[in-house]
N, C-alpha and C positions, 0 to 999 in steps of 0.2 A: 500562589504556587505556579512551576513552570508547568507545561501541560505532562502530563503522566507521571506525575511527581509522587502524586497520593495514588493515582487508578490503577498503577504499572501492574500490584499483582489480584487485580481485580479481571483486568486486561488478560492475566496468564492463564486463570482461571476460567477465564468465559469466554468472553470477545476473542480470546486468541485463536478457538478452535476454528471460527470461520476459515482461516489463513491455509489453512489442511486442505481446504477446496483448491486449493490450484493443484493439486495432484492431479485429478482430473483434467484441468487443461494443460498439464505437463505430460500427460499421457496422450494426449489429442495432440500436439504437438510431435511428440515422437511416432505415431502414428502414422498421420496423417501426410506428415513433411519426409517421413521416413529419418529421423531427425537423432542420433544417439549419442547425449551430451553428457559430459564425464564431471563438469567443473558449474558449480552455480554459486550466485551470489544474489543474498535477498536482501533490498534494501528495505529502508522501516523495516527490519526483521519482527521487533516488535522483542517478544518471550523467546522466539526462535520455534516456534513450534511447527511452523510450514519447515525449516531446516532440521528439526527433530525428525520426522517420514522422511526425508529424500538421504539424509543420513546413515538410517538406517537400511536404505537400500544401494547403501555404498557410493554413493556421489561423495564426491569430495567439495565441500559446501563452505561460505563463510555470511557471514552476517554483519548489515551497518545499521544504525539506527542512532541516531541523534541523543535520544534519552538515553543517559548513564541509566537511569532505576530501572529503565526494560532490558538494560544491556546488561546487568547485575544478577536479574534475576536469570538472564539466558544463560550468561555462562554457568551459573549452580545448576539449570538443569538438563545442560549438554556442554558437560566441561569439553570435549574432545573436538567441537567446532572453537573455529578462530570466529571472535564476534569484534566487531570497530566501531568507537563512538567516533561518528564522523556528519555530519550534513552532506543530504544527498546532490546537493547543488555543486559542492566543493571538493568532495572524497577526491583521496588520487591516491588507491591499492599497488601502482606500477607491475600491474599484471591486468592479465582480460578472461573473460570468463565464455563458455560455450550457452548458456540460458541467466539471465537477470530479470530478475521477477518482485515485484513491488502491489504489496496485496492488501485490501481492506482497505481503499481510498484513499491511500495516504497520501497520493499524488495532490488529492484538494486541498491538502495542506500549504501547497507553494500559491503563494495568494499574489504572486504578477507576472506577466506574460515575463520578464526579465529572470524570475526565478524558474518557471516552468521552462522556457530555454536551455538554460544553464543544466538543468536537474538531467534534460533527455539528452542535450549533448556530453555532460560527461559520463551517463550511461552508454551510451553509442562510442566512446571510446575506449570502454572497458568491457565490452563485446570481442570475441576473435570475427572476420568475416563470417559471414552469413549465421551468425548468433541469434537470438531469438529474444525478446525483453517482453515481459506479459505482465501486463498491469491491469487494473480498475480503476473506473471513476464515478464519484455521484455527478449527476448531471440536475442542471435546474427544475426539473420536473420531480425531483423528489424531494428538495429543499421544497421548491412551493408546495407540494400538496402533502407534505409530512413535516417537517422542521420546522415546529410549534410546538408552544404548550409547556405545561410542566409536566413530570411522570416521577412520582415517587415512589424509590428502589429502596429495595434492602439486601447486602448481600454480606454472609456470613457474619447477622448480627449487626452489619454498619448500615443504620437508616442515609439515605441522602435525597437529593432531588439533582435531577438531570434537567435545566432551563434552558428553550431550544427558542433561537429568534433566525428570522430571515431579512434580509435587509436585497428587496427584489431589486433596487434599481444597482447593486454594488454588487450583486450574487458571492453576498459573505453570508455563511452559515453560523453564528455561533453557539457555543456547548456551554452552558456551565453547570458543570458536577459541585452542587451545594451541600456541605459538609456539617455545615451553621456553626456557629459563633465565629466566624468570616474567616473559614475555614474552605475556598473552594477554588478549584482549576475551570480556566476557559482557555476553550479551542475553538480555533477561528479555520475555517474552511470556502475556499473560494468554489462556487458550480462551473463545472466548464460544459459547452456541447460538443458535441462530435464531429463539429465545423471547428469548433477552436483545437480541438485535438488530430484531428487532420492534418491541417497547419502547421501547426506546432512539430508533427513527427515528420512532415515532410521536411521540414525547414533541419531537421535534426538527423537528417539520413537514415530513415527508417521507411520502410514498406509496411503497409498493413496488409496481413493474410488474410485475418479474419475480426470479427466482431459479433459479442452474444449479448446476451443481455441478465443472461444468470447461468449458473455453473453448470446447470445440466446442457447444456450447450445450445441453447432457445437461441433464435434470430431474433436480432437486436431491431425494435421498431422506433418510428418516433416515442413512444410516451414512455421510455424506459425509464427507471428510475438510474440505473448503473448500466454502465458499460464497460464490458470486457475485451481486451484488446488482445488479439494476436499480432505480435510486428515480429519482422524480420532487419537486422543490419543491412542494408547495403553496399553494395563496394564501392 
């Protein structure tokens, strides 16, 4: 199965509400920067449920995400946003947006310096000036001291197992949701550090404002497991 084939509304259900945390640093944002953006775009949207809250406080919102089955279930449950299956390496919306926000690691999705390029540049062209792009990323300290083991789930009645490997010298995470009778999706996740995301945003026309390390807005040390990124477009 391709990945979120089977999980998409397991994903709507659970995993999605994390994505509601960037409200907080959308607020910190406008706050802080004095910042008041009318237009967003959430790549991996995911269910849409981070675009469900900014919706309803009247942004004008839309949604990409790769998976058709998370893209399916978003539109059922906020017909009124525009959502696009598209790859976020490749999308071309021919419009720009005032905040673009990419939530719940799915950045460590793009597993080569060539895709992670590709992904921040053509976010940085679908920014208007001085737009704002707030992502996350797992970083190798939390593959190495967590992404292991089996962990056996049940949810609403469907037993599985969640099989978690780290491959230290490739810093590839991978997932695989065991369904049994060879019934199961694997996701492959690359760790970056905050020297390689540095890099990468500089080389892509991006400023960093800020950087936390969890959503209450904690300073980001070395042994973080995630990093939260505040960037700015450049002109």
């Amino acid at each position: 199965m391709k990945p979120y084939e089977r999980i998409a509304f397991m994903y709507d259900k659970d995993w999605g509400k994390f994505s509601s945390k960037y409200i907080n640093l959308i607020s910190y944002v406008n706050e802080s920067q004095r910042y008041n953006p009318t237009t967003f775009l959430d790549i991996a949207c995911g269910t849409g449920r981070l675009l469900a809250e900014l919706h309803a406080s009247r942004y004008t919102c839309t949604g990409l995400d790769l998976s058709e089955d998370m893209i399916n279930i978003a539109r059922s449950n906020i017909p009124d946003i525009e959502f696009v299956i598209s790859d976020m390496c490749s999308f071309d919306l021919n419009r720009r947006f005032d905040v673009i926000t990419c939530a719940f690691d799915s950045l460590n999705y793009l597993l080569t310096p060539v895709q992670m390029s590709a992904a921040l540049k053509n976010v940085n062209t679908h920014l208007n000036n001085d737009g704002y792009f707030i992502f996350d990323i797992n970083t190798p300290t939390l593959y190495e001291e967590r992404h292991f083991g089996v962990i056996d789930r049940e949810f609403n009645g469907i037993k599985y197992r969640q099989v978690l490997e780290y491959d230290k010298v490739q810093r590839i995470g991978k997932t695989v949701f065991d369904f049994g009778n060879g019934d199961s999706e694997e996701h492959l996740q690359k760790a970056y550090t905050n020297e390689d995301m540095e890099a990468f945003l500089n080389e892509s026309g991006f400023k960093i404002v800020n950087t936390f390390k969890d959503f209450d807005l904690t300073e980001r040390d070395e042994k973080a497991y995630k990093i939260i990124y505040i960037t700015k477009k450049e002109k």
